[in-house]
Phi, psi and omega in degrees: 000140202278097138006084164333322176310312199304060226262100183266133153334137174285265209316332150307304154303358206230334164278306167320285192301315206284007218035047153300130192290161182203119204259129150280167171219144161277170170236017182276340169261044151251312215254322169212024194253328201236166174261153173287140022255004195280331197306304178297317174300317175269016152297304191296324193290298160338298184291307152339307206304290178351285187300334206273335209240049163052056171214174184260108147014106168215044201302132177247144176194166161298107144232151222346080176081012171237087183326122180237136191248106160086123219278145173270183162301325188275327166284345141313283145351306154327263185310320189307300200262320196292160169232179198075352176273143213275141168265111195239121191266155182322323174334309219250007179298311176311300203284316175290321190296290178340303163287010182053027161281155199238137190223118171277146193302035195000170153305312199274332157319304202263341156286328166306285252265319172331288209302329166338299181255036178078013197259121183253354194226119186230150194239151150191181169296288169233159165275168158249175206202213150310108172279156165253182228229095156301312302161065205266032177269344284196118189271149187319144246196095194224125160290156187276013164308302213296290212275330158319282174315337179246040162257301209237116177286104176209138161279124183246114174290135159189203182252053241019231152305129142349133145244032166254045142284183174253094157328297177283325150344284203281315161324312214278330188293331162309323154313294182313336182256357139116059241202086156278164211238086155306136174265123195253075178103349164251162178246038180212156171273118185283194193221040180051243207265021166232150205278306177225194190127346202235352180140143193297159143272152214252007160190136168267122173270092193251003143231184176304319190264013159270320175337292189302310169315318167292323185270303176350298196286347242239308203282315160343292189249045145084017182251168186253241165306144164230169190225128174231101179283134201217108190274143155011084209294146195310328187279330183306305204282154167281139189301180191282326205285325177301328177307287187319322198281290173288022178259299223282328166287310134008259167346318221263307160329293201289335175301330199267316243230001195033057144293117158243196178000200193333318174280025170296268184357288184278006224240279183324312179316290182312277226271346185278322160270006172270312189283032150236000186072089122083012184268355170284305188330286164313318175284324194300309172284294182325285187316319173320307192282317162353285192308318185255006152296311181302309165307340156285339166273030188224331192264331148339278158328276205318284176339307171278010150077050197295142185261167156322120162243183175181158191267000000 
């Protein structure tokens, strides 16, 4: 039963009761990932992607203090264009909703609020993970991504990690929270905007439905979140040694300029697609949409009720 707190689409709740797949999106690359006009355009392409591969929309966000599962146009508009709207990780949900605030969703926000309305599949970019810690007077920098995921039974598409985390960091607390790191045709942890790079996986997939299989069973026998990491395709993503080259530098920006804690992230963002010329950019919207075609073929799976198998 759908939370009164909760406020869901009709074409969504009604794809949800009949068991029809359905894909969650986050709204924080609306509300704060991308620059207008790419942030509506690559939601909107996103959502398209959903539908071309037979599953339902479900863009998620805070609007004004009322969580909402599947965005209308205007509340897309909203999040796109306003300003003052909140970036909110689970954490920040109690406060935007009390304060009526309209908010875009993190990962770890919009995996509660899916599962909430019954949603087993989230397309998004990358996770957050372990930052890394120049600074070891500096308290530990751990996205709430991490502790979602060993919570909330949600399979999350994406491109792995960020890739300006401690990758292996990051690799290692997921292990620790029993958080499987699926491959969706690699034996590597892609790196968000470079193909590999982040780490062995911990099972290699080569379609949606040993995905769906693989998480099914995961959840069957008492596990929670999972991650199905889908790297880049070669002409998009950027290469590693030019990634590397322009990370260090960035990093070097943000010490000068003594950007920390939140305001790392988009500090990073920002200088990665001006020193590559727009090539962070360009791979951050394809993969969103990449990821959410592929969630739509998992959600797809799942929907007919994929079973345990074993040889």
């Amino acid at each position: 039963m759908i939370p009164s707190w909760l406020k869901v689409s009709d074409e969504v709740a009604t794809a949800v009761a009949d068991g029809r797949p359905v894909v969650a999106l986050e709204s924080t690359l609306i509300s704060h990932g991308l620059p207008w006009p790419a942030n509506l355009g690559t939601a909107q392409k996103a959502e398209a992607a959903v539908r071309e591969n037979g599953a339902v929309p479900a863009t998620i966000a805070v609007v004004a203090g009322r969580p909402t599962v599947g965005l209308s146009d205007g509340e897309f508009e909203t999040l796109a264009r306003a300003d003052g709207v909140w970036k909110a990780s689970r954490r920040d949900l109690g406060g935007a909703v009390a304060l009526g605030k309209t908010a875009g969703t993190t990962v770890s926000a919009t995996m509660a609020l899916a599962h909430a309305a019954g949603i087993r599949v989230f397309a998004t970019g990358g996770i957050g993970g372990a930052h890394k810690e120049a600074d070891p007077t500096q308290p530990l920098d751990i996205s709430s991504d991490i502790t979602e995921l060993a919570r909330t039974p949600v399979l999350v598409v994406c491109a792995g990690a960020k890739s300006i985390l401690d990758l292996p960091q990051t690799l290692e607390l997921l292990e620790t929270f029993g958080v499987p790191v699926l491959g969706y045709r690699t034996d590597e942890l892609p790196a968000f905007y470079v193909r590999a790079g982040g780490g062995p996986v911990s099972c290699r997939v080569e379609t949606a439905a040993m995905a769906a299989a693989v998480f099914s069973s995961h959840v069957q026998m008492g596990g929670f979140g999972a991650i199905l990491a889908q790297p880049l395709d070669q002409e998009i993503a950027v290469p590693a040694d030019e990634f590397a080259a322009a990370m260090h530098r960035a990093e070097a920006e943000a010490k000068a300029a003594n950007v920390t804690g939140p305001k790392s992230t988009p500090f990073l963002l920002s200088r990665l697609a001006d020193l590559t010329v727009g090539k962070t950019l360009a791979a951050n919207q394809a993969l969103i949409v990449s990821n959410a075609s592929l969630a739509a073929e998992v959600a797809a799976a799942l929907a007919t009720g994929t079973p345990i198998t074993g040889s």
